[in-house]
C-alpha positions in Angstrom: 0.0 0.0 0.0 1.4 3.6 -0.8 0.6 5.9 1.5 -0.1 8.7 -1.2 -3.4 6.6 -1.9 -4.2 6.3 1.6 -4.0 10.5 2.2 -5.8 10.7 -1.1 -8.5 8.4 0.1 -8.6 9.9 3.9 -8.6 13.2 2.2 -11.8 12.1 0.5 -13.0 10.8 3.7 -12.5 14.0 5.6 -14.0 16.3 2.7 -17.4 13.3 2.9 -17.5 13.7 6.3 -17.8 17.7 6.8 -19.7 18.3 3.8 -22.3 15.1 3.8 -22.3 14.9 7.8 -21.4 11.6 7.8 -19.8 8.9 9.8 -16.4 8.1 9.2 -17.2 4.3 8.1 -20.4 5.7 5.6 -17.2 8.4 4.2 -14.5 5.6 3.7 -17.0 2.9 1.9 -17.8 6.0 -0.6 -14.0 6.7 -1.0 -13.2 3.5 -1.7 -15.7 3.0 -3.8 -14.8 6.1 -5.8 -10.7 4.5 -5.9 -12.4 0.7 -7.2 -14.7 2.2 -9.9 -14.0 6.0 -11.2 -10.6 6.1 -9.4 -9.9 9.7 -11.0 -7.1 10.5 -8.6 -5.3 8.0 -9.8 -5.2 5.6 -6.1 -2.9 2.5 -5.9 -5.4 -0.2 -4.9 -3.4 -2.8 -6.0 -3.8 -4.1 -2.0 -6.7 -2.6 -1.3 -7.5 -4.0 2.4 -4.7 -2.8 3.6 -5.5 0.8 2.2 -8.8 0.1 4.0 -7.1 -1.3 7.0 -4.9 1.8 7.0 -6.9 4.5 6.4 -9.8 3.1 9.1 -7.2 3.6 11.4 -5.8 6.8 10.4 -9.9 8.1 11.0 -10.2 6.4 14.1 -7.3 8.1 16.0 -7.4 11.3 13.8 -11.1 12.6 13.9 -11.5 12.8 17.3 -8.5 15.3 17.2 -9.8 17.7 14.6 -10.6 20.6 17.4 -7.5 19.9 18.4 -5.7 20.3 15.2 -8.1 23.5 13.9 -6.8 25.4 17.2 -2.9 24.7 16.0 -3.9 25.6 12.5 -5.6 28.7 13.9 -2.2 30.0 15.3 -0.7 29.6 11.5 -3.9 30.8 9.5 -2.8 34.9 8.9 -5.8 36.4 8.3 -8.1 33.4 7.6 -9.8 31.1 10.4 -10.2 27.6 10.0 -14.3 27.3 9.3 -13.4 30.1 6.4 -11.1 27.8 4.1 -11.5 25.9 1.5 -13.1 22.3 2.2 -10.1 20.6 0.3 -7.6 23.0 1.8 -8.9 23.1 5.2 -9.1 19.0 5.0 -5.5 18.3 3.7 -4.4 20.6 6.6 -6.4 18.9 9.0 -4.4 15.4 8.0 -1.1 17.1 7.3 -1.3 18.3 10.9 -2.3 15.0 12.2 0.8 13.4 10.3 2.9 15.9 11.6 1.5 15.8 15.4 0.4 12.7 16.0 2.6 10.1 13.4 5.7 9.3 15.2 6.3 7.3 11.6 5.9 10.3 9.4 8.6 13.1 9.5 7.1 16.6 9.3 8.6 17.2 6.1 7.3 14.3 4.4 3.8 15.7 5.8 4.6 18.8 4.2 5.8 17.9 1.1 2.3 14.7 0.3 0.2 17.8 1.2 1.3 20.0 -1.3 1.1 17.2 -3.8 -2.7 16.2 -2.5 -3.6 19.6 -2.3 -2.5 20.4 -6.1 -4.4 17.4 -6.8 -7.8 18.2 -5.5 -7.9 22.3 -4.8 -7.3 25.8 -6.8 -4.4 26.9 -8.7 -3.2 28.4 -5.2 -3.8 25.9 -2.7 -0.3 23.9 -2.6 1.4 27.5 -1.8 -1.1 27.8 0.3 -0.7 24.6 2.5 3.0 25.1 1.7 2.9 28.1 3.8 0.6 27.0 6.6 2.4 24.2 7.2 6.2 25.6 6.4 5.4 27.9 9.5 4.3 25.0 11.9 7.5 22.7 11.0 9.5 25.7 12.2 7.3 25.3 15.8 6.8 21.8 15.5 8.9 20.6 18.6 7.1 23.6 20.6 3.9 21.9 18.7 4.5 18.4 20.1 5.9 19.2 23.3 2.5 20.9 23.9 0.2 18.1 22.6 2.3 15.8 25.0 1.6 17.8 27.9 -1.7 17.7 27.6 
């Protein structure tokens, strides 16, 4: 499993969820559906369980996080709030930050770098300076990030 295709697919997940209001599980069957049949973004699901597997995971620690992660991002967001972005931008955020945070397996700059990618995918012309920027200015706080998460 590549883990481009699972942030593409929890991506998708994340967008379902805030702009269906639906449950994580009802979110990931759609996205996977999408990847098996249309599969536009171009997913790996040459081992498609374990994207499953993976990504189900990745929801199940990550969502209940997401106020969390939107007050770090608030910090970072110059003149925009969080409920004011872009679904895709705001979402690819939401999971780079999570990544970054929360993924002792995933080195910031990897997060950085797959967001950009996901969000030139999926958003506007602008959005992988965007979530370039954003996130460039939380790698440069990201021990002070963690450090803060751990006391908690």
């Amino acid at each position: 499993m590549k883990r481009r295709s699972a942030r593409i697919v929890a991506v998708q997940c994340l967008y379902q969820m805030e702009m269906n209001r639906v449950a994580p599980d009802v979110a990931l069957h759609a996205a996977m559906e999408e990847a098996l049949t249309d599969n536009e973004a171009g997913t790996d699901v040459t081992n498609a369980d374990a994207l499953l597997s993976y990504v189900k995971e990745q929801l199940k620690r990550m969502v209940p996080l997401i106020p969390e992660i939107d007050r770090m991002l608030t910090e970072f967001l110059t003149g925009y709030q969080v409920d004011r972005l872009s679904k895709v931008d705001r979402e690819v955020l939401r999971l780079a930050v999570y990544e970054m945070i929360y993924s002792d397996d995933v080195p910031p700059k990897v997060a950085v770098n797959e967001a950009i990618e996901v969000a030139k995918h999926f958003g506007t012309e602008e959005s992988g300076r965007f979530v370039n920027g954003v996130l460039g200015k939380m790698v440069k706080k990201i021990d002070e990030l963690k450090a803060n998460v751990e006391t908690k």
